[in-house]
C-alpha positions in Angstrom: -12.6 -21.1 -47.3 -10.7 -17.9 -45.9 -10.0 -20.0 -43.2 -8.1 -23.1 -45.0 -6.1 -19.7 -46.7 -5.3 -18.1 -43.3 -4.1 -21.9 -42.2 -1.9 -22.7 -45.5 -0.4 -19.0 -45.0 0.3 -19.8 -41.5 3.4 -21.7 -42.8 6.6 -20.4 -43.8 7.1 -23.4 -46.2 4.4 -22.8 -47.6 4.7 -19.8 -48.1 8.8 -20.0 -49.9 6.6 -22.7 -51.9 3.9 -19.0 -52.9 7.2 -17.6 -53.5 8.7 -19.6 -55.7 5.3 -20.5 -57.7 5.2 -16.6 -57.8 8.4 -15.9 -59.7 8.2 -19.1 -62.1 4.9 -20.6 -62.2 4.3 -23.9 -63.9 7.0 -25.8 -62.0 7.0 -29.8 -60.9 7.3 -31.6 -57.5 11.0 -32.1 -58.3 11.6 -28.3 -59.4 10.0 -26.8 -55.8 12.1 -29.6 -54.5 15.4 -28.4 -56.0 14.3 -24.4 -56.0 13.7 -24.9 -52.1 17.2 -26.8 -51.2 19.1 -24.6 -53.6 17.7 -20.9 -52.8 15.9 -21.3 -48.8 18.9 -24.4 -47.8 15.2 -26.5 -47.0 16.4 -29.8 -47.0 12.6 -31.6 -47.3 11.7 -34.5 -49.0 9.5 -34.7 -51.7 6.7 -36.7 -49.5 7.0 -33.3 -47.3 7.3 -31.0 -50.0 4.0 -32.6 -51.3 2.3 -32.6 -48.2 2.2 -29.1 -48.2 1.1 -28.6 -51.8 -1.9 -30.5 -50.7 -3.0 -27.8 -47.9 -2.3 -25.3 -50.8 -4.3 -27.2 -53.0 -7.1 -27.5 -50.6 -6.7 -23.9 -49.8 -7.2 -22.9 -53.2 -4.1 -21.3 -53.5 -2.0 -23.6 -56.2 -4.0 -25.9 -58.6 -2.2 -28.7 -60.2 -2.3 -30.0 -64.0 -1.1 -33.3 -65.1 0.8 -33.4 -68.9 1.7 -36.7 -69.7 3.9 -38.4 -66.5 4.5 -34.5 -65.2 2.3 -32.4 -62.9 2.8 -29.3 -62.8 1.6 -27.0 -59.7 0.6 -23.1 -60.5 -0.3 -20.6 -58.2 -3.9 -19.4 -58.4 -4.4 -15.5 -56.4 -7.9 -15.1 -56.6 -8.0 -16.7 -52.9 -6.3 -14.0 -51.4 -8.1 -11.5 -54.1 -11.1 -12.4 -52.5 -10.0 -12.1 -49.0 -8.1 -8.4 -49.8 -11.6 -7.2 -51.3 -13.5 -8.6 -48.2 -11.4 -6.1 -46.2 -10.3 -3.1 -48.2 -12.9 -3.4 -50.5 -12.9 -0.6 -53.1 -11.0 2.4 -53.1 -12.6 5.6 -52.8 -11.8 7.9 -55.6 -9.7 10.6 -54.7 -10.9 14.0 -54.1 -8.5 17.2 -54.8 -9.5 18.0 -51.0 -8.8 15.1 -49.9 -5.5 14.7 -50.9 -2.6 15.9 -48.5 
């Protein structure tokens, strides 16, 4: 699974798509459309634009909801939470020595 992350993060498209999903969540194909042309100058089409919700999909990282003839795309974090614990795990609690 950390792998199919690393791979979706690999791409900077993908990643404006994290960032937009980040500041507004809840937004449709055509809003990442029109938030990507409008605030990156990303001229993609919506097949494109698609396309790589489906690696973020598969990733883990956005998970999609249909209401009615919408579907809207929200970013889910605990990928990445997963990967930051496997790493840093937890933080050791500060001692009085050990602070500088």
């Amino acid at each position: 699974m950390a792998d199919d992350v690393f791979k979706a993060l690999a791409d900077p498209t993908r990643r404006r798509i994290l960032d937009e999903l980040t500041e507004r969540n809840s937004q449709t194909l055509f809003e990442i459309c029109a938030r990507l042309a409008t605030r990156h100058g990303l001229g993609l089409s919506r097949q494109a634009v698609s396309q790589h919700l489906a690696v973020l999909e598969a990733a883990g990282l956005v998970v999609s909801r249909r209401e009615g003839r919408y579907k809207f795309h929200d970013l889910d974090t605990e990928p990445l939470e997963h990967i930051v614990g496997r790493w840093l795990g937890p933080k050791p609690p500060r001692t009085p020595e050990s602070t500088p």
